[in-house]
VOZA-99851 format. One record per residue: residue number from 1; residue in three letters; x negated, z, y negated of N, C-alpha, C in turn. Coordinates in nm, 4 decimals. Layout:
% residues N
[node NUM, "ALA", [X, Z, Y], [X, Z, Y], [X, Z, Y]]
...
//
This chain:
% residues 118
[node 1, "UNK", [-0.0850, 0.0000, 0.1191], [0.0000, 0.0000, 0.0000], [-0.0885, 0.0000, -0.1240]]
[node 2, "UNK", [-0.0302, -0.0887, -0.2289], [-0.1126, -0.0799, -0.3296], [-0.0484, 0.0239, -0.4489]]
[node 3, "UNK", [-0.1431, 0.0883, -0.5449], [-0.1149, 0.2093, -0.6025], [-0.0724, 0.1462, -0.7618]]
[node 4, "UNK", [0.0210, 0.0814, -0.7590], [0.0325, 0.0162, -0.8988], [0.2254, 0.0629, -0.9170]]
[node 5, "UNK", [0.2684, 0.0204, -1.0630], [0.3369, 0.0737, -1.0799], [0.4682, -0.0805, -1.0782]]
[node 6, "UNK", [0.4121, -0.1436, -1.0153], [0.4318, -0.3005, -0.9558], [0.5707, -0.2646, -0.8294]]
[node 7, "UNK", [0.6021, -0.3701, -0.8870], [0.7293, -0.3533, -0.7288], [0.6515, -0.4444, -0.6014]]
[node 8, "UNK", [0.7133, -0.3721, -0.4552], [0.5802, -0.4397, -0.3728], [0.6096, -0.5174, -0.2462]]
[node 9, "UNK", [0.5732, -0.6039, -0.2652], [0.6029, -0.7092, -0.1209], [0.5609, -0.6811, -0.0192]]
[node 10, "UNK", [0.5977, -0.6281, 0.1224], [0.5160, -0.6106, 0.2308], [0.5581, -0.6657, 0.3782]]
[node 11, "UNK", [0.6174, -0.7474, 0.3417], [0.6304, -0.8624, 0.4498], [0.6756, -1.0257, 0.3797]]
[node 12, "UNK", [0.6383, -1.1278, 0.4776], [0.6420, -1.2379, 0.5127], [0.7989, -1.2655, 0.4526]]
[node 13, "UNK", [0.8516, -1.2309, 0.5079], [1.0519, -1.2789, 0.4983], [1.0615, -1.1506, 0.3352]]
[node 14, "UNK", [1.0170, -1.1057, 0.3400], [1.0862, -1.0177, 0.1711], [1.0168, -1.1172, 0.0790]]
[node 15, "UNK", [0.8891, -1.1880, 0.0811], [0.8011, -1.2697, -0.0034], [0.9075, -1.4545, -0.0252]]
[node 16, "UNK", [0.9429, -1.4538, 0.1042], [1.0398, -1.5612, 0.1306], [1.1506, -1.5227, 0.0262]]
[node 17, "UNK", [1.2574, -1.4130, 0.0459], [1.3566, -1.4185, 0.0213], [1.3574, -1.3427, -0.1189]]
[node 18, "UNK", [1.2336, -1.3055, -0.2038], [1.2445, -1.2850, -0.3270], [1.2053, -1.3941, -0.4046]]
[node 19, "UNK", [1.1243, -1.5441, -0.3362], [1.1392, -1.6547, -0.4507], [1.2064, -1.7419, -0.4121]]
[node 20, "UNK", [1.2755, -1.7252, -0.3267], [1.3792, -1.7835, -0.3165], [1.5541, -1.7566, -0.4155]]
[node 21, "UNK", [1.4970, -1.5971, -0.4281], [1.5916, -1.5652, -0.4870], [1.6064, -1.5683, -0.6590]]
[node 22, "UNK", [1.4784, -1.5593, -0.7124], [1.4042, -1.5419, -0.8370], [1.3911, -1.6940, -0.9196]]
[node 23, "UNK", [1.4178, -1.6981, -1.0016], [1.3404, -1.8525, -1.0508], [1.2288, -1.8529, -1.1103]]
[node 24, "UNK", [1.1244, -1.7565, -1.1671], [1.0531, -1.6871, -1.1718], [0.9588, -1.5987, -1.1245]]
[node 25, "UNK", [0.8140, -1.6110, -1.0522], [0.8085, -1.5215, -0.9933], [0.6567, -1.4990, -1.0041]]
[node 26, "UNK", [0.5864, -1.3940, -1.0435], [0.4428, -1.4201, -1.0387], [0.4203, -1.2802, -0.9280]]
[node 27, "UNK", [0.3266, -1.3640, -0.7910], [0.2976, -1.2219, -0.7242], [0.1152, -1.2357, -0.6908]]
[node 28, "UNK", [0.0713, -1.1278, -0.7239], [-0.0755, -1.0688, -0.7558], [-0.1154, -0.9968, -0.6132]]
[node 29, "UNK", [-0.2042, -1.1191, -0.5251], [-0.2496, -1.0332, -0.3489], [-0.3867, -1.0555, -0.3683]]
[node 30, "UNK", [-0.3872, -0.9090, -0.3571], [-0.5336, -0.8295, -0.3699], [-0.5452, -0.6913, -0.2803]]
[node 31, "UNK", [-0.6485, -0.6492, -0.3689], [-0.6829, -0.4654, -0.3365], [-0.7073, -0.4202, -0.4473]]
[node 32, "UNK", [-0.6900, -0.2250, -0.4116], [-0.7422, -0.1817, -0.5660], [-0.9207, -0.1558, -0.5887]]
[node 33, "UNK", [-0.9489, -0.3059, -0.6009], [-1.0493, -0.3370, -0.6218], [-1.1029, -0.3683, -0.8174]]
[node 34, "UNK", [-1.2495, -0.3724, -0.8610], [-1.2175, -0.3844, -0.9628], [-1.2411, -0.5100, -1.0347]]
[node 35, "UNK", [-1.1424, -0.6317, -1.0033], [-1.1289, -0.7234, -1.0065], [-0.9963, -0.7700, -0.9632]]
[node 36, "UNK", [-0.9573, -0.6460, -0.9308], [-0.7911, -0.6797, -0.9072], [-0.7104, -0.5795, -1.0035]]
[node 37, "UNK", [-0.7487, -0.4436, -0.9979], [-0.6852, -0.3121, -1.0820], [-0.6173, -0.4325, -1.2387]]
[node 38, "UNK", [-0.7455, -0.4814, -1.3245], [-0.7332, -0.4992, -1.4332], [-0.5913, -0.6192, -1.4523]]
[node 39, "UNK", [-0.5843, -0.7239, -1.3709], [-0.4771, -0.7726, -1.3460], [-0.3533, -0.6942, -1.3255]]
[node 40, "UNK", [-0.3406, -0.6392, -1.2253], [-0.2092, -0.5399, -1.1773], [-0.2001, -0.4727, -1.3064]]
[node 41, "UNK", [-0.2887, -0.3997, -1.4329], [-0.2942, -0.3589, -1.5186], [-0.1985, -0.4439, -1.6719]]
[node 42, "UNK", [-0.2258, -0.5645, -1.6232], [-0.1960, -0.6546, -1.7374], [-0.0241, -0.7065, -1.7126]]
[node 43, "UNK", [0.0037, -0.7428, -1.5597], [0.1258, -0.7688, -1.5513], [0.2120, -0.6342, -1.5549]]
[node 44, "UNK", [0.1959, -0.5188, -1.5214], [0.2724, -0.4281, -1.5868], [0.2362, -0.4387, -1.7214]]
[node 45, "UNK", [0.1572, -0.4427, -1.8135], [0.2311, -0.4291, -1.9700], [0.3117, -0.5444, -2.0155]]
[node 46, "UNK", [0.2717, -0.6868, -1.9192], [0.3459, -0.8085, -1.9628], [0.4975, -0.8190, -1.8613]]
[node 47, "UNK", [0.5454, -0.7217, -1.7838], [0.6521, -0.6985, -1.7223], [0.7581, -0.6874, -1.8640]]
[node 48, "UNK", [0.7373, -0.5726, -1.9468], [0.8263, -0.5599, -2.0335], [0.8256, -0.6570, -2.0954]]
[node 49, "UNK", [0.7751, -0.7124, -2.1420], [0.7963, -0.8871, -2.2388], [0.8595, -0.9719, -2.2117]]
[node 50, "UNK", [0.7932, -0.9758, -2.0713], [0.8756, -1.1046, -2.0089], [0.9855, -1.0952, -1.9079]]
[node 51, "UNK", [1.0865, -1.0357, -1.9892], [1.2439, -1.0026, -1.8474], [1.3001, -1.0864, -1.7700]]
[node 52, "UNK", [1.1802, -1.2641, -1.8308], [1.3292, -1.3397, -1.7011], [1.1632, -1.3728, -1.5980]]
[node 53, "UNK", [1.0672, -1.3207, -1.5774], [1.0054, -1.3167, -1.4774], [0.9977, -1.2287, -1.3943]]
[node 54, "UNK", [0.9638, -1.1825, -1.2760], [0.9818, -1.0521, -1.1831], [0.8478, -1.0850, -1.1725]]
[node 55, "UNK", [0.7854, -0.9520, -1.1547], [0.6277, -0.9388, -1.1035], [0.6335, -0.8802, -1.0222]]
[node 56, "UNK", [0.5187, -0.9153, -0.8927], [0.5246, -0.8295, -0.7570], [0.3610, -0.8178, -0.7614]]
[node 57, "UNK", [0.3529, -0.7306, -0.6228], [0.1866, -0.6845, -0.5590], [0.2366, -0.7452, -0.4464]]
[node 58, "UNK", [0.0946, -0.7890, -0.3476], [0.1074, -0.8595, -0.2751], [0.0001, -0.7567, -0.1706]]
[node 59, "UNK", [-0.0430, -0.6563, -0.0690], [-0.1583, -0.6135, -0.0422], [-0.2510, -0.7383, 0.0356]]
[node 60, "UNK", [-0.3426, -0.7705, 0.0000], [-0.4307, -0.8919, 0.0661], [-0.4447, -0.8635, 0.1711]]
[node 61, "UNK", [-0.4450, -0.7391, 0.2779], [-0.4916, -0.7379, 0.3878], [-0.3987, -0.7024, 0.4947]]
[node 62, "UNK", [-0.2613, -0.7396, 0.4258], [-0.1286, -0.7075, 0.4791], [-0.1341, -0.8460, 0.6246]]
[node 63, "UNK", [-0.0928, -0.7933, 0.7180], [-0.0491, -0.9503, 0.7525], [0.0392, -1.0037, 0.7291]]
[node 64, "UNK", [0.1673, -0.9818, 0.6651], [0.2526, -1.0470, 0.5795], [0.1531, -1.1884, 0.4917]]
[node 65, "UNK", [0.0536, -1.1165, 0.4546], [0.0283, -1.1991, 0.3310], [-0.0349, -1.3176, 0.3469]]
[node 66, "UNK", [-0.0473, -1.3235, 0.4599], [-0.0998, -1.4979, 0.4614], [-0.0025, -1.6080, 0.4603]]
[node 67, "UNK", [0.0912, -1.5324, 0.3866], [0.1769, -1.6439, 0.3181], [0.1576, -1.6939, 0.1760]]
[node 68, "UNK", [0.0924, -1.6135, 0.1475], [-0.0536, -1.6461, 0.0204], [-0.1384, -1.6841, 0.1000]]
[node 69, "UNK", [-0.2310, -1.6048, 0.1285], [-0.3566, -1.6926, 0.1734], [-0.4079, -1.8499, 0.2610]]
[node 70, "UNK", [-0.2493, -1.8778, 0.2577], [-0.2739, -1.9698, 0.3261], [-0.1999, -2.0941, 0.2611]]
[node 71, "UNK", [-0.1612, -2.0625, 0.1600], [-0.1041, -2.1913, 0.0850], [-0.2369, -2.2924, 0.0657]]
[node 72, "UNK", [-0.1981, -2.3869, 0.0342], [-0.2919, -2.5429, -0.0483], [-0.3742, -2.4674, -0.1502]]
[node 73, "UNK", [-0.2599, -2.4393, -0.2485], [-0.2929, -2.4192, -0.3526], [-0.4400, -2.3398, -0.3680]]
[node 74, "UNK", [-0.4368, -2.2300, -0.3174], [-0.5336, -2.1540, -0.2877], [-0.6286, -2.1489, -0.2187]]
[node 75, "UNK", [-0.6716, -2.2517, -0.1258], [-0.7749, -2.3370, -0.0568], [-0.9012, -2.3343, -0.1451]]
[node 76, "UNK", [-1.0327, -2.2508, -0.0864], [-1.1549, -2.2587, -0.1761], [-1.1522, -2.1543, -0.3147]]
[node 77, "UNK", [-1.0654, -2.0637, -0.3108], [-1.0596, -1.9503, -0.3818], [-1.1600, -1.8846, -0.2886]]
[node 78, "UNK", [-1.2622, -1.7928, -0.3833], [-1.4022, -1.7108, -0.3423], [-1.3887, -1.5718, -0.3975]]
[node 79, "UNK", [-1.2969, -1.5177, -0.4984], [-1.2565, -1.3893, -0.5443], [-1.1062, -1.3970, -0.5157]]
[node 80, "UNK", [-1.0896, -1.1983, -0.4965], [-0.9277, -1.2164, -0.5296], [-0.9095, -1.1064, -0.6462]]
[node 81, "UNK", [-0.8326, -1.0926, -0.7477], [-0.6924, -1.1392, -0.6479], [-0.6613, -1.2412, -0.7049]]
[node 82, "UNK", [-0.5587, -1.3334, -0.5777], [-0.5029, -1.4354, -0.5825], [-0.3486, -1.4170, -0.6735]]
[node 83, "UNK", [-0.3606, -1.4706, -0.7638], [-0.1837, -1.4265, -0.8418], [-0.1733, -1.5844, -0.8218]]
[node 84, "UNK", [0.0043, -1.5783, -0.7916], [0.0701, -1.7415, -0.7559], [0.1857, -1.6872, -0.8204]]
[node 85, "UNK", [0.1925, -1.8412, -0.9094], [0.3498, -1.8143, -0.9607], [0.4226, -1.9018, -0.9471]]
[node 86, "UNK", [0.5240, -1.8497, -0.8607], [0.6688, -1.9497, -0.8205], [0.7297, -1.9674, -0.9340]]
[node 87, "UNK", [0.8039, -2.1000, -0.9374], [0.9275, -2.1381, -1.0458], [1.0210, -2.2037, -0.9494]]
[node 88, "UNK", [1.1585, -2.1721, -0.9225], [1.2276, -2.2247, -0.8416], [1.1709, -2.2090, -0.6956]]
[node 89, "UNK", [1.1310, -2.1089, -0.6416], [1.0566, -2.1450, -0.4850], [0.9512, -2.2045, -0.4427]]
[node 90, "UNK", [0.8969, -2.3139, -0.5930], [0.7826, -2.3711, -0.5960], [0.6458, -2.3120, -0.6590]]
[node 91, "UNK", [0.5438, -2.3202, -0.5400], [0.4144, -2.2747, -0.6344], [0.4128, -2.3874, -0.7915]]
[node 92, "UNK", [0.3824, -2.3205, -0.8611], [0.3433, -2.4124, -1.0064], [0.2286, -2.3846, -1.0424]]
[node 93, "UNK", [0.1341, -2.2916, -1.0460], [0.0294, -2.1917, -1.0546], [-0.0354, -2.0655, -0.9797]]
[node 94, "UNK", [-0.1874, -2.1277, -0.9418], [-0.2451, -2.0293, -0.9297], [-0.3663, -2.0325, -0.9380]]
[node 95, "UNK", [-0.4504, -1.8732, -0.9832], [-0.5658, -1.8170, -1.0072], [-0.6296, -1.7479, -0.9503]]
[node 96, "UNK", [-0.7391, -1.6829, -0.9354], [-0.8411, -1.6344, -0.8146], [-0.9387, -1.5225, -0.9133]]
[node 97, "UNK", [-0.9378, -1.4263, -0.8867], [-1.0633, -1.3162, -0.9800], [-0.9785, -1.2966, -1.0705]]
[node 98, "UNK", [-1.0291, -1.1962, -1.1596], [-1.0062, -1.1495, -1.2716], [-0.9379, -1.2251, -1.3569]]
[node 99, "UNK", [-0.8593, -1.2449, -1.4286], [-0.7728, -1.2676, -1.5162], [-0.7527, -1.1681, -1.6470]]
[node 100, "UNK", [-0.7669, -1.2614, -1.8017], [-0.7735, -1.1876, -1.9351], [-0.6113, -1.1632, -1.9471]]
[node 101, "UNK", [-0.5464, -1.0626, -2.0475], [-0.4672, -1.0613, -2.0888], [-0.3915, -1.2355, -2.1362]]
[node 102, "UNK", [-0.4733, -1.2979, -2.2102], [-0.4411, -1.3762, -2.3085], [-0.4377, -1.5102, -2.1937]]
[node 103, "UNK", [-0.4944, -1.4950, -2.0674], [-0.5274, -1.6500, -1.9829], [-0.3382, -1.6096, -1.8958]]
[node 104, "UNK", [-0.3145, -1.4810, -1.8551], [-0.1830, -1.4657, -1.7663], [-0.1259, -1.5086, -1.9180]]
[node 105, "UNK", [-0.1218, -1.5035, -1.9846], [0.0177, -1.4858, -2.0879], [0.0243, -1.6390, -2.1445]]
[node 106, "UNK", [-0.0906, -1.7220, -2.1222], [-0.0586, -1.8864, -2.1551], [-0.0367, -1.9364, -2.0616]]
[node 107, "UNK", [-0.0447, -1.9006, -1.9118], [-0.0002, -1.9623, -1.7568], [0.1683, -1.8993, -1.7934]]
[node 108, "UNK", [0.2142, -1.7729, -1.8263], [0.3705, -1.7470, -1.7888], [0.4036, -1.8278, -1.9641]]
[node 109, "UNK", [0.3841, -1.8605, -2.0115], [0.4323, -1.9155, -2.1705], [0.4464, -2.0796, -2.1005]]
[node 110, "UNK", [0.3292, -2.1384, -2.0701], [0.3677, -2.2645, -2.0276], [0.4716, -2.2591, -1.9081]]
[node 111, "UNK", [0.4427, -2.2230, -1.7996], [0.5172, -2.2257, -1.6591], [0.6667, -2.1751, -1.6498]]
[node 112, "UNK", [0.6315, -2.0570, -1.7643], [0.8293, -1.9771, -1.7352], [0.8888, -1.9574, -1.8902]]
[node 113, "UNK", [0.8353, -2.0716, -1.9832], [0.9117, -2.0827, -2.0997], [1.0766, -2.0153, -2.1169]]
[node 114, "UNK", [1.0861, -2.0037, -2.1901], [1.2193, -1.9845, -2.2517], [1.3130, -2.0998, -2.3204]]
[node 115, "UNK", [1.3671, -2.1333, -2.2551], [1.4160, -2.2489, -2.3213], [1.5335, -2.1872, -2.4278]]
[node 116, "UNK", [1.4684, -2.2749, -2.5788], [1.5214, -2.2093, -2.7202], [1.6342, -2.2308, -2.7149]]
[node 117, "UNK", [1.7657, -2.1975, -2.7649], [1.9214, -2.2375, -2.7518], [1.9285, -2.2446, -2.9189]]
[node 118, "UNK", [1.9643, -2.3527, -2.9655], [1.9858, -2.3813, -3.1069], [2.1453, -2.3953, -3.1231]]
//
């Protein structure tokens, strides 16, 4: 279990049936390593901002989770953690290592816009 204040995925079929369910979804599979903490750190303060995304933890060494580790997308990633963000059920994005405040917050600005209502 990871010690974050993150809601937490720990199987295969809950990972299925929350982006399936979500149109939105960024989930962060790692350890509390320190190259993962600072991430898990950043999507809880960017949880409150962004209400039409759901953020999850993913534990990397779950066997659930090689439903991350084994996507395309993530092929030739050498650090984790791996954060993937679904839109509609579809990967659209993902990153490997450490992640800045300002690099997650231009991946969820482009990927899970808000579309303006005039």
């Amino acid at each position: 279990m990871l010690y974050t204040n993150l809601k937490h995925i720990e199987t295969a079929d809950e990972h299925a049936k929350i982006i399936s369910e979500n149109e939105n979804v960024m989930v962060i599979c790692g350890r509390m390593g320190p190259m993962c903490i600072p991430v898990y750190d950043i999507a809880e303060e960017l949880e409150k901002e962004y209400k039409h995304v759901k953020f999850y933890d993913m534990e990397f060494d779950n066997p659930g989770a090689y439903v991350i580790r084994s996507l395309p997308e993530v092929r030739g990633f050498m650090g984790i953690p791996f954060t993937v963000y679904y839109k509609s059920g579809k990967v659209v994005k993902a990153t490997s290592s450490i992640q800045t405040r300002e690099q997650v917050k231009a991946i969820l600005d482009k990927e899970f816009a808000v579309p303006v209502i005039a």
